[in-house]
MIRO-215996 format. One record per residue (C-alpha): y, x, z; residue in three letters. Coordinates in pm, 1 decimal. Layout:
REM residues N
north|east|up|code
Y|X|Z|ALA
...
This chain:
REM residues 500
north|east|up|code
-685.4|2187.0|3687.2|UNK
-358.8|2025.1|3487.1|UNK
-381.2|1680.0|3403.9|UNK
-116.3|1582.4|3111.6|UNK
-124.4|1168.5|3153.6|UNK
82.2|1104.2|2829.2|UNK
45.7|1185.2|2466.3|UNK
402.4|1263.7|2427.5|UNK
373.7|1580.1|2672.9|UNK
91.3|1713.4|2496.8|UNK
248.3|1691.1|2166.7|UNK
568.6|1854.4|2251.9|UNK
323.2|2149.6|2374.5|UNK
147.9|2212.6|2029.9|UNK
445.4|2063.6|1801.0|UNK
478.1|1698.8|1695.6|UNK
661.9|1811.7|1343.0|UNK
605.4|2157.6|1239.8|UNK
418.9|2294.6|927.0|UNK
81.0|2084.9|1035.7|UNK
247.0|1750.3|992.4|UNK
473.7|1859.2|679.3|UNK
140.6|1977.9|486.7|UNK
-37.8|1643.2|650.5|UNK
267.7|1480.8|494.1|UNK
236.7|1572.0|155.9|UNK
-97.0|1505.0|127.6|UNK
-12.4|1182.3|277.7|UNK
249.7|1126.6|-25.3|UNK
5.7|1275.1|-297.3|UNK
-240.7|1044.3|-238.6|UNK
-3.5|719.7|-216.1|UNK
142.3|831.6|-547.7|UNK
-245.1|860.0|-710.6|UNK
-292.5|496.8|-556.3|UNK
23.3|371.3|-685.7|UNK
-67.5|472.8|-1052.9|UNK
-421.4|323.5|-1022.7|UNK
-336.1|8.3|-869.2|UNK
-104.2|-31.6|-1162.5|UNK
-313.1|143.1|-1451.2|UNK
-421.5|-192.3|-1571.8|UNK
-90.4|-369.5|-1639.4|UNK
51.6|-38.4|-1787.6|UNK
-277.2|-15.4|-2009.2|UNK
-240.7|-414.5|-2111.3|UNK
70.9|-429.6|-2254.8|UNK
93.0|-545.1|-2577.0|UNK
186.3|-293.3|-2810.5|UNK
403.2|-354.6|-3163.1|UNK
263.1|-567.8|-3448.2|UNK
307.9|-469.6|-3748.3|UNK
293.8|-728.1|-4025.9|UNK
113.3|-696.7|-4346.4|UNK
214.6|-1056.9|-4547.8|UNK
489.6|-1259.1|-4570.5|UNK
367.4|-1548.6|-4336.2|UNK
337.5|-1269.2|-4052.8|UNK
709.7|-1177.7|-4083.3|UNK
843.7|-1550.7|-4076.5|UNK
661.4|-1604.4|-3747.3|UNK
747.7|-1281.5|-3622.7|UNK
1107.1|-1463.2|-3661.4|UNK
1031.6|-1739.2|-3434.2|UNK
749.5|-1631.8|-3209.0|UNK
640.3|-1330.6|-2983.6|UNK
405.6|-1103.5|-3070.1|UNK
116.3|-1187.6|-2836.4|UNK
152.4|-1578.6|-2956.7|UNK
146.5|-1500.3|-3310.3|UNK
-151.5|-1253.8|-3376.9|UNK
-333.2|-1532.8|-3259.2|UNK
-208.9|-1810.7|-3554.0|UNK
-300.7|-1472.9|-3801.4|UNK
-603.7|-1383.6|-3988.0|UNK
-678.1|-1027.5|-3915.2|UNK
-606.5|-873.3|-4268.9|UNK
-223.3|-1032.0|-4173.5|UNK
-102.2|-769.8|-3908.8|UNK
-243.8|-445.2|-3760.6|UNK
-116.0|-307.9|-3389.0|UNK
106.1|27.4|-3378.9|UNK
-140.8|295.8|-3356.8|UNK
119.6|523.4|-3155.7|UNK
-99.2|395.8|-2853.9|UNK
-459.4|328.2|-2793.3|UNK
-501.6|106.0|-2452.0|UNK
-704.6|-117.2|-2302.1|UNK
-583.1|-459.6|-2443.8|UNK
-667.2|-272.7|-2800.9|UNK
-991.1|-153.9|-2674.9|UNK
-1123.9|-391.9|-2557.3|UNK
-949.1|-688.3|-2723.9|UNK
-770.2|-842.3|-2450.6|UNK
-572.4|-1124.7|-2628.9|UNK
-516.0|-1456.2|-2743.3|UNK
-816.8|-1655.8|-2619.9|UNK
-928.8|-1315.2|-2396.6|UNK
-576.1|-1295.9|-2238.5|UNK
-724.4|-1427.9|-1884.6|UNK
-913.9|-1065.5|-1819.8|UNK
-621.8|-872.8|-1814.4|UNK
-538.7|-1056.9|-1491.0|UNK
-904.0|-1012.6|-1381.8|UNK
-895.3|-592.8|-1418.9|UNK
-619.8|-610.0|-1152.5|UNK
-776.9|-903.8|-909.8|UNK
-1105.1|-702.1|-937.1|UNK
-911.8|-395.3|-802.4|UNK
-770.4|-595.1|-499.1|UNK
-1092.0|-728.3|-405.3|UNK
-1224.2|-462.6|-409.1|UNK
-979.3|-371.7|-174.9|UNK
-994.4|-623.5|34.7|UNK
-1404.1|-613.4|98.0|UNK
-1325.3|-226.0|154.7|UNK
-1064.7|-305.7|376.2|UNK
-1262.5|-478.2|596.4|UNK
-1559.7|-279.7|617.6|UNK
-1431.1|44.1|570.1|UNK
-1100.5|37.2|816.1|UNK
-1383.8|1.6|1111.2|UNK
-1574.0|306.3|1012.4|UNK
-1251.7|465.0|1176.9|UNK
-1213.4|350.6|1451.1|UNK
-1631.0|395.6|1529.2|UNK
-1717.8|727.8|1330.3|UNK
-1351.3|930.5|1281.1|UNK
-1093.4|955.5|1107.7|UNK
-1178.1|1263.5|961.6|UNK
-1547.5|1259.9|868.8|UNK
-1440.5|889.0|685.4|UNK
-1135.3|997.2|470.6|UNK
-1317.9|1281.5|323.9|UNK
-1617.9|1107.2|268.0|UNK
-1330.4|783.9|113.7|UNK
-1105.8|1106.2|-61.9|UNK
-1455.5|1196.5|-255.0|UNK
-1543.5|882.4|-341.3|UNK
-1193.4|773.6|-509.2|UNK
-1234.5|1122.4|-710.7|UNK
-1603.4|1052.6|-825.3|UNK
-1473.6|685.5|-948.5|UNK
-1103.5|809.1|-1148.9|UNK
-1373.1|1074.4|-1291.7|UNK
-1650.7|766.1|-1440.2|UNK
-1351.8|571.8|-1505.7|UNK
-1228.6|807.2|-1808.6|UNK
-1585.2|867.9|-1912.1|UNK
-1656.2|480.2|-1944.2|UNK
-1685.5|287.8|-2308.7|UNK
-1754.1|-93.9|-2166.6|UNK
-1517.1|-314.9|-2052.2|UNK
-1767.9|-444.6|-1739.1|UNK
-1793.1|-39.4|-1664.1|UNK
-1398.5|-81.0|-1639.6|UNK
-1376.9|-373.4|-1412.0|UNK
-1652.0|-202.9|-1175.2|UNK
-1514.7|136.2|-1105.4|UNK
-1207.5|-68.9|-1041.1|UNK
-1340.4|-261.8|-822.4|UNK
-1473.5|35.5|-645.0|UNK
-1152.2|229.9|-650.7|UNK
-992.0|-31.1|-462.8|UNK
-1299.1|-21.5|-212.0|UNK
-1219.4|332.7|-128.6|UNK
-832.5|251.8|-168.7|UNK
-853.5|54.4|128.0|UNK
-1042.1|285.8|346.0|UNK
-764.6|581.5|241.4|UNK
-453.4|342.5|309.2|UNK
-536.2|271.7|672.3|UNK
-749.6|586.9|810.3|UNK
-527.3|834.1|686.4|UNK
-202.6|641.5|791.1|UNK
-369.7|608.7|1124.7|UNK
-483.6|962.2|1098.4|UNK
-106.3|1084.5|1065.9|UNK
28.8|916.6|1312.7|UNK
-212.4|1037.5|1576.3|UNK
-95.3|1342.0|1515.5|UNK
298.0|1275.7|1546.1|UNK
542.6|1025.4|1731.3|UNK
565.0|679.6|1633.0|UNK
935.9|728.6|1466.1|UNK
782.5|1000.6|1256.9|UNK
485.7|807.2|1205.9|UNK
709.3|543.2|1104.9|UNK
884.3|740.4|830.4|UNK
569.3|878.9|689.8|UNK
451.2|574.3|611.9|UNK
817.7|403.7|423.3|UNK
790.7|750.2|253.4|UNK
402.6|679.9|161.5|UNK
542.2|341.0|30.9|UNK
811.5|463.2|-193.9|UNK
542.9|695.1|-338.6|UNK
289.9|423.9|-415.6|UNK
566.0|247.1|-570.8|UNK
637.8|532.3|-782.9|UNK
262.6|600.3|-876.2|UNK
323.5|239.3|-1061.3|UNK
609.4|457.8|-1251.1|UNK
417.6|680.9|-1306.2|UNK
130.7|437.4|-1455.9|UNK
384.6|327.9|-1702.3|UNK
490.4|629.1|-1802.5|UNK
161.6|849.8|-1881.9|UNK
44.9|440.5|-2075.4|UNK
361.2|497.7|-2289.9|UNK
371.3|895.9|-2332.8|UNK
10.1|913.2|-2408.3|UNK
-187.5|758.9|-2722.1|UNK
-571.5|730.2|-2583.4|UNK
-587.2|575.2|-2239.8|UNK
-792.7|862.7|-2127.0|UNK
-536.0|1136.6|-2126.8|UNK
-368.6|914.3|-1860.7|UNK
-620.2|977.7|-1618.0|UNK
-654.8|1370.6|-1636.5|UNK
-340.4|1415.2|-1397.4|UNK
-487.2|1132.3|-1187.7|UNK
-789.5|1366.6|-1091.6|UNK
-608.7|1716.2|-1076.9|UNK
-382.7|1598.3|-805.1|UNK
-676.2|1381.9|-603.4|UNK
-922.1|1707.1|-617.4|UNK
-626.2|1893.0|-464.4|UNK
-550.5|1609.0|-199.4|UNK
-920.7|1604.1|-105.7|UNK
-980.8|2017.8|-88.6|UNK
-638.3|2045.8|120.6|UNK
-778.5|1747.0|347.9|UNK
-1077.2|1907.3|405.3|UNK
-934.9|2223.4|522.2|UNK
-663.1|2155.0|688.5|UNK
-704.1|1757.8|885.1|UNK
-908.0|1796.4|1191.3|UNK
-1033.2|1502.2|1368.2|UNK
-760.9|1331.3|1609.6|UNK
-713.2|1414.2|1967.1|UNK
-645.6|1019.9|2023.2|UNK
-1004.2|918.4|1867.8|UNK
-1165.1|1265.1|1998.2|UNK
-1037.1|1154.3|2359.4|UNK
-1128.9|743.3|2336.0|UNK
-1487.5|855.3|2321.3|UNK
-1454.6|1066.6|2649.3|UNK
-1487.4|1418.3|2464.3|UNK
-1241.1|1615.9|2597.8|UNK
-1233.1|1978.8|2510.9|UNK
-1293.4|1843.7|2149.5|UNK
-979.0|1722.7|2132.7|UNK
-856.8|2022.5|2323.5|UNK
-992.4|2215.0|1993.6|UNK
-834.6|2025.9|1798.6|UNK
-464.3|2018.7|1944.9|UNK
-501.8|2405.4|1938.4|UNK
-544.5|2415.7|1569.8|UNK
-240.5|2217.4|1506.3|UNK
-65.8|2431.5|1750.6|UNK
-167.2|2769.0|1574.3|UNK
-12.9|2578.0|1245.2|UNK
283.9|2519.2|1428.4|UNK
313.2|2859.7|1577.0|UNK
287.4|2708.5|1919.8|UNK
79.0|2860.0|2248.8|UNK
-274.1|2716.9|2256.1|UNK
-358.8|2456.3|2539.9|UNK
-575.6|2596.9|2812.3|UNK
-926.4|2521.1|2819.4|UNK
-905.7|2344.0|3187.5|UNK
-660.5|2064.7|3073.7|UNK
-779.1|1719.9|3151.8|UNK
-639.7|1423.1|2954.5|UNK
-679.7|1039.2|3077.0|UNK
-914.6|836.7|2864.6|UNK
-958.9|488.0|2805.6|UNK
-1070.4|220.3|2976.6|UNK
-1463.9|202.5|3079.1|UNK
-1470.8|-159.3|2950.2|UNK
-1355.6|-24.2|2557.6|UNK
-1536.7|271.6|2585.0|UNK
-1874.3|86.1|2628.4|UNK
-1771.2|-173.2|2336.8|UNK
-1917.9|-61.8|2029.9|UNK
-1725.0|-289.2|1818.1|UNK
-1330.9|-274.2|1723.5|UNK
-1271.9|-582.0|1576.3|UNK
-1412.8|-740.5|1918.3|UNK
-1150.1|-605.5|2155.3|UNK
-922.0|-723.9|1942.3|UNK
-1028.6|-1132.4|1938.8|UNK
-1160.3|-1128.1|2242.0|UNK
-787.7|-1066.7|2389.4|UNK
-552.0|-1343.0|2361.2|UNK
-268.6|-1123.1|2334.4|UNK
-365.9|-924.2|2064.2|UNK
-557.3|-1194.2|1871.1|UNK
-217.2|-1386.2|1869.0|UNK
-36.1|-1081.5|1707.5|UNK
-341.1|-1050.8|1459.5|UNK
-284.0|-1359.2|1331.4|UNK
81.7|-1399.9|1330.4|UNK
85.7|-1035.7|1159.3|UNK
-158.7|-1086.5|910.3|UNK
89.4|-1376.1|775.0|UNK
406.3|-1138.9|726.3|UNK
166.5|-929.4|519.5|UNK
55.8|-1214.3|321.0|UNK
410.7|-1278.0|215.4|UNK
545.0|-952.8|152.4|UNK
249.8|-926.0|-53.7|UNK
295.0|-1228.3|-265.3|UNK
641.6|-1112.2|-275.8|UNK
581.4|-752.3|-423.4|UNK
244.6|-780.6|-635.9|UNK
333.8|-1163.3|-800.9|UNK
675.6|-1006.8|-891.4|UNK
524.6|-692.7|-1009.6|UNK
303.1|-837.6|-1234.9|UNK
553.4|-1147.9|-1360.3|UNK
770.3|-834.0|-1525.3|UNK
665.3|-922.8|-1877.1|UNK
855.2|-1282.2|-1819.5|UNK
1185.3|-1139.7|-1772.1|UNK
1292.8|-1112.3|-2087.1|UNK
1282.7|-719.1|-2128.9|UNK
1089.6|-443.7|-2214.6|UNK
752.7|-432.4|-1972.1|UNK
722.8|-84.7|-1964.1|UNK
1095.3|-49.9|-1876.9|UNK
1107.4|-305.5|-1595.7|UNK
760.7|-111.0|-1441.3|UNK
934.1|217.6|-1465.2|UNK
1266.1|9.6|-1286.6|UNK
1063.9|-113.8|-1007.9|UNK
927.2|199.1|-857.2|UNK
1272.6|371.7|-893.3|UNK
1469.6|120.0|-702.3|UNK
1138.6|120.6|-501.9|UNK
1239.9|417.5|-362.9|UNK
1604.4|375.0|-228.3|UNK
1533.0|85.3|-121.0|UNK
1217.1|206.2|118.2|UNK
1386.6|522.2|264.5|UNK
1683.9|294.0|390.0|UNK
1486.0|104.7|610.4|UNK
1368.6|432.4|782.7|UNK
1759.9|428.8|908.3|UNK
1735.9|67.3|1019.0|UNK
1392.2|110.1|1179.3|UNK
1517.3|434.3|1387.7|UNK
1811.9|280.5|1526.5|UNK
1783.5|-90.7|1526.4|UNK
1377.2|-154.5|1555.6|UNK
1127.2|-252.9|1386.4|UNK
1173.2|-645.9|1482.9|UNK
1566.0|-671.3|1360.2|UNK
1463.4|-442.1|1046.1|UNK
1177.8|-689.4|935.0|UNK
1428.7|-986.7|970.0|UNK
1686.8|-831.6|782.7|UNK
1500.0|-759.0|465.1|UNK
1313.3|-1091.3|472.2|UNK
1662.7|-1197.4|439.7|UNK
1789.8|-1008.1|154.6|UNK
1476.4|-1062.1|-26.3|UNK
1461.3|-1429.0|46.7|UNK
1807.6|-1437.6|-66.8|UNK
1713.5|-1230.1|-397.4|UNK
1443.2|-1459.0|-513.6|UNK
1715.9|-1770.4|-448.0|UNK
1961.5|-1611.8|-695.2|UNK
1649.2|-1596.1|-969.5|UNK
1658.3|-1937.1|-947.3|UNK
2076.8|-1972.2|-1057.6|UNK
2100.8|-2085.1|-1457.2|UNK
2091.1|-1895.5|-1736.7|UNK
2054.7|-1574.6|-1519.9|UNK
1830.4|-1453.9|-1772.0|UNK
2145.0|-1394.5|-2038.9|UNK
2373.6|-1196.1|-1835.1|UNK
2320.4|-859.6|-1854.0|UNK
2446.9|-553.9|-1654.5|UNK
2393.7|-215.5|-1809.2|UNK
2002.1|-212.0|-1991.8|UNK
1902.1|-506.1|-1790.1|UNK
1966.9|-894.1|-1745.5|UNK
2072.5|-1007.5|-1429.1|UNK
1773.3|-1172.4|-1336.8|UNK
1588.0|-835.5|-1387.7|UNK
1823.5|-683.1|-1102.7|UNK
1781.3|-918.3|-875.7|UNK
1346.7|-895.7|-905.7|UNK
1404.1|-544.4|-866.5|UNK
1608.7|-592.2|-543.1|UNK
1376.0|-854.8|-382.0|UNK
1075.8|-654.6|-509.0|UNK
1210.9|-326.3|-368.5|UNK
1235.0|-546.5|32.5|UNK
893.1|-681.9|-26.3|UNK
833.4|-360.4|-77.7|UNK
1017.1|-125.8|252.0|UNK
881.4|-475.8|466.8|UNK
508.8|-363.5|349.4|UNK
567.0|-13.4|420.9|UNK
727.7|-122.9|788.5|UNK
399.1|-362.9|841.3|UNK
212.1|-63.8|879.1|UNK
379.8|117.5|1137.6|UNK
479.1|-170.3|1330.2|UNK
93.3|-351.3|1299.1|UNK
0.6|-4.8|1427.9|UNK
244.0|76.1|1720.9|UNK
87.7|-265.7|1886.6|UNK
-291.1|-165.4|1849.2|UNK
-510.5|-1.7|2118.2|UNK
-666.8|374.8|1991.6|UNK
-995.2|221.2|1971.8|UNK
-911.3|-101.3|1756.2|UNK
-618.4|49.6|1568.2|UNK
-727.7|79.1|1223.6|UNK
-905.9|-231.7|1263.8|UNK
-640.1|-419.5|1380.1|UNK
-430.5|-302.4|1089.4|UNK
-740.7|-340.9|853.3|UNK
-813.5|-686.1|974.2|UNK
-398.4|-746.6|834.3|UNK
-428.7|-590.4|528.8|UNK
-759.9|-817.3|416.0|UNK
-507.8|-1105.2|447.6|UNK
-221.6|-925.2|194.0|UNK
-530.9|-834.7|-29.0|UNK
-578.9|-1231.4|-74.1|UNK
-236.6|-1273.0|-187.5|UNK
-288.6|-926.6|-411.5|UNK
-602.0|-1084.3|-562.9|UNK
-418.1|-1389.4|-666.4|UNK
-50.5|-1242.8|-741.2|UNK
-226.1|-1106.4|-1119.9|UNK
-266.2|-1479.1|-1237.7|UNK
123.7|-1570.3|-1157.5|UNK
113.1|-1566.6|-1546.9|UNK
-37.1|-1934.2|-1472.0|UNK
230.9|-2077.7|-1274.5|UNK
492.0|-1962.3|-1548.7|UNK
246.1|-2209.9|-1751.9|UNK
382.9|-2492.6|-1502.4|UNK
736.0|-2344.7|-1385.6|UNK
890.4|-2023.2|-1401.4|UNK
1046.2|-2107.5|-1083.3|UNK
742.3|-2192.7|-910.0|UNK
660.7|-1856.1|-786.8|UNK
960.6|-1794.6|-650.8|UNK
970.2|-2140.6|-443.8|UNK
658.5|-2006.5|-272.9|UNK
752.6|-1686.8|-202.1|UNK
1069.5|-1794.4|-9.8|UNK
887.6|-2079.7|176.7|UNK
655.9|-1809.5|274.9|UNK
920.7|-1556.7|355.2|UNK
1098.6|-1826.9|612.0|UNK
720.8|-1892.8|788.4|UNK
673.0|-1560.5|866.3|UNK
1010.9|-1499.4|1015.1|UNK
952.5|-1756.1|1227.1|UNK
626.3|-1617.8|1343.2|UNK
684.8|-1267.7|1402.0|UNK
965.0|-1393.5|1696.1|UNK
683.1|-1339.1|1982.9|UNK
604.5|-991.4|1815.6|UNK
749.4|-678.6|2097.2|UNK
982.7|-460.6|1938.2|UNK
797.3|-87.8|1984.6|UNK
1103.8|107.4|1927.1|UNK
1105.4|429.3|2106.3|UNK
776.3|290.2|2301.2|UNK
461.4|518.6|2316.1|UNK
116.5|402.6|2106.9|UNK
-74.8|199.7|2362.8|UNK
-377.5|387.4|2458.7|UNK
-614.8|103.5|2585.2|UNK
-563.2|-282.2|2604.8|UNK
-371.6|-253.0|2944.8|UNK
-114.4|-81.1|2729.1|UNK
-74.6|-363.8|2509.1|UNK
-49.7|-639.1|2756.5|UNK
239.3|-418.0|2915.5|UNK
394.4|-374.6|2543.1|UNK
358.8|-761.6|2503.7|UNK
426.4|-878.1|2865.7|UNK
766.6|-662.2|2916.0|UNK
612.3|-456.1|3221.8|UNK
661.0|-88.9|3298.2|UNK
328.8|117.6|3160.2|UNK
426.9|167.4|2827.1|UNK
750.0|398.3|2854.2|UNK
1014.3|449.9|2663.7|UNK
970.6|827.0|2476.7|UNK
């Protein structure tokens, strides 16, 4: 009988990146880039469209005022909207004294997320990865599907909320999913990749709410791609060796490292092999979240974790939605966001590789703390470079680290996780960034106060969680910890966890 006592061995054996992981990969990306775009639907579908005046008093104000302030000083027989597009703030009249519920479409979405996040994420870790995401893929597709059907605002703001319910469930068990199924470095780049695509899903957002006149029509590429996403899941994701082998069953997972390997073009594993399991202590505990605070270690990293994704979250989703405060065009500066988005995520998968995880974090923390500080320089707002002001560019560029940081959170939250608490743990992180997403849509309040405000919190923030993450082990090169001896070796600086 052979007995293969690390992942890494078996991986090499069936292929760690070959055609499985590549078609795992862009379903991975798909899906990010469907999030992205529905995360973001509401601001793109809220943006105040042209007025067009129809007496003389209109045009004077029109002179002195914004749109959005003077509709509201107007009788209604005074000015009309441009009927090149048909959104949501037309709709459903979502102005002057209603302003407040564009904010609430988007806060809906993230708490939805967040209750999702912490309910679903364990489903996981106790049921499957596989068996959940499909069931999570389906129920994303069913709501995008009411969603363009629906006539009622309250319809709206409840098949949001429930699309970032299954949102949730999708971010974490598929990430963890991937990963399972690859090395931590490519793991690692999956997920900055994932990021840049969700950030370019809000791109996308913009750009079907300004190349499309009815808000519906945005949605019908929204569902093509997701049915394909979920039918391509379906056939080709098997359930993970890693869970498969934390619940003791064996030539399961033997199964199911033979179908990646006849993907891959690699020799099937014989029958007899034996893998080493986890410990009898977690395999008896029936609840995740458990081994996670009833370990000192791990509980410490939870919380000091959860933090860093509480500020990168403030950082990306306040600045996201403070756009229309710039002083240019909304749609423009959405579009902006998730193309510097991009660049700026794929760099830190060179950083990452070569200089860890720890050392990455720091660095962009840095360059976004030091973004938001330039915001704050006079009249930065009437420079401009190119199409934009100078202020714009440096929101993009602190928006963009926010951003890769996020995107890093996920691999690194993962890398120090046992296999049976993994999604958890990262679930039980994520429910803290969806606080700071359910407040970020009403930054429109603080401008109210100061314009600076925001970005006063987010670098206090951005200096606490620095501090914080200093007792976090870099897991560079470092196998996923199997069980919770693992981690105490990862944290402690011992010898289990080798270097791959």
């Amino acid at each position: 009988m052979v007995s293969v006592k690390t992942i890494p061995d078996v991986l090499n054996s069936v292929g760690y990146f070959g055609p499985f992981q590549i078609i795992f990969l862009v379903l991975y990306i798909g899906r990010a880039v469907i999030n992205g775009a529905i995360a973001f639907q509401f601001q793109a579908l809220s943006i105040m469209p042209k007025i067009i005046c129809k007496s003389d008093r209109c045009q004077l104000l029109q002179e002195k005022e914004s749109d959005d302030t003077i509709i509201c000083h107007l009788e209604s027989e005074e000015w009309k909207f441009d009927d090149s597009h048909h959104n949501w703030l037309i709709e459903f009249e979502l102005y002057c004294d209603r302003t407040y519920l564009k904010g609430m479409g988007t806060t809906i979405y993230f708490t939805g997320f967040m209750v999702g996040v912490s309910f679903l994420s364990s489903l996981c870790d106790r049921f499957g990865r596989r068996k959940v995401n499909i069931g999570l893929l389906l129920g994303y597709l069913t709501a995008i599907i009411c969603l363009y059907h629906t006539k009622t605002l309250t319809m709206v703001y409840l098949l949001r909320f429930l699309l970032g319910f299954f949102h949730s469930g999708q971010s974490v068990g598929i990430f963890t999913a991937f990963c399972e199924f690859t090395f931590p470095n490519i793991g690692a780049l999956a997920n900055i990749l994932c990021g840049a695509s969700f950030a370019l899903g809000g791109s996308v957002a913009s750009f079907l709410a300004y190349n499309n006149r009815n808000w519906q029509d945005t949605l019908w590429p929204l569902i093509i791609l997701q049915t394909i996403v979920l039918c391509a899941y379906s056939l080709f994701c098997p359930e993970t060796p890693f869970w498969l082998l934390a619940k003791n069953r064996n030539s399961c997972a033997i199964k199911s490292l033979n179908f990646v390997a006849k993907i891959n073009g690699k020799l099937p594993l014989p029958n007899d092999l034996k893998f080493s399991n986890c410990d009898e202590g977690e395999k008896q505990s029936r609840n995740p979240f458990s081994l996670i605070m009833n370990n000192c270690t791990l509980r410490n990293a939870i919380m000091r974790l959860s933090f860093a994704w509480f500020t990168v979250s403030i950082c990306y989703y306040a600045l996201q939605f403070n756009a229309g405060s710039l002083g240019d065009d909304e749609y423009k500066v959405m579009i902006w966001m998730g193309i510097v988005d991009i660049p700026i995520r794929l760099s830190i998968v060179y950083f990452a590789s070569y200089y860890g995880r720890k050392t990455t974090a720091r660095w962009y923390f840095t360059v976004c703390f030091v973004s938001l500080g330039l915001c704050l320089a006079p009249n930065v707002s009437a420079i401009y470079l190119g199409r934009l002001n100078l202020k714009s560019i440096f929101v993009l560029i602190g928006h963009g680290s926010g951003g890769a940081i996020f995107s890093l959170l996920y691999t690194y939250t993962s890398e120090v996780m046992p296999t049976l608490a993994r999604s958890t743990g990262v679930s039980m992180c994520s429910t803290a960034a969806r606080v700071a997403s359910i407040l970020s849509p009403f930054v429109i309040v603080l401008n109210q106060i100061s314009g600076s405000l925001i970005y006063f919190i987010s670098m206090t923030c951005i200096l606490t969680s620095m501090s914080l993450m200093k007792s976090i082990p870099e897991t560079l090169n470092k196998q996923l910890p199997n069980n919770i001896a693992d981690c105490e070796a990862l944290f402690h600086g011992k010898s289990k966890i080798e270097q791959i």
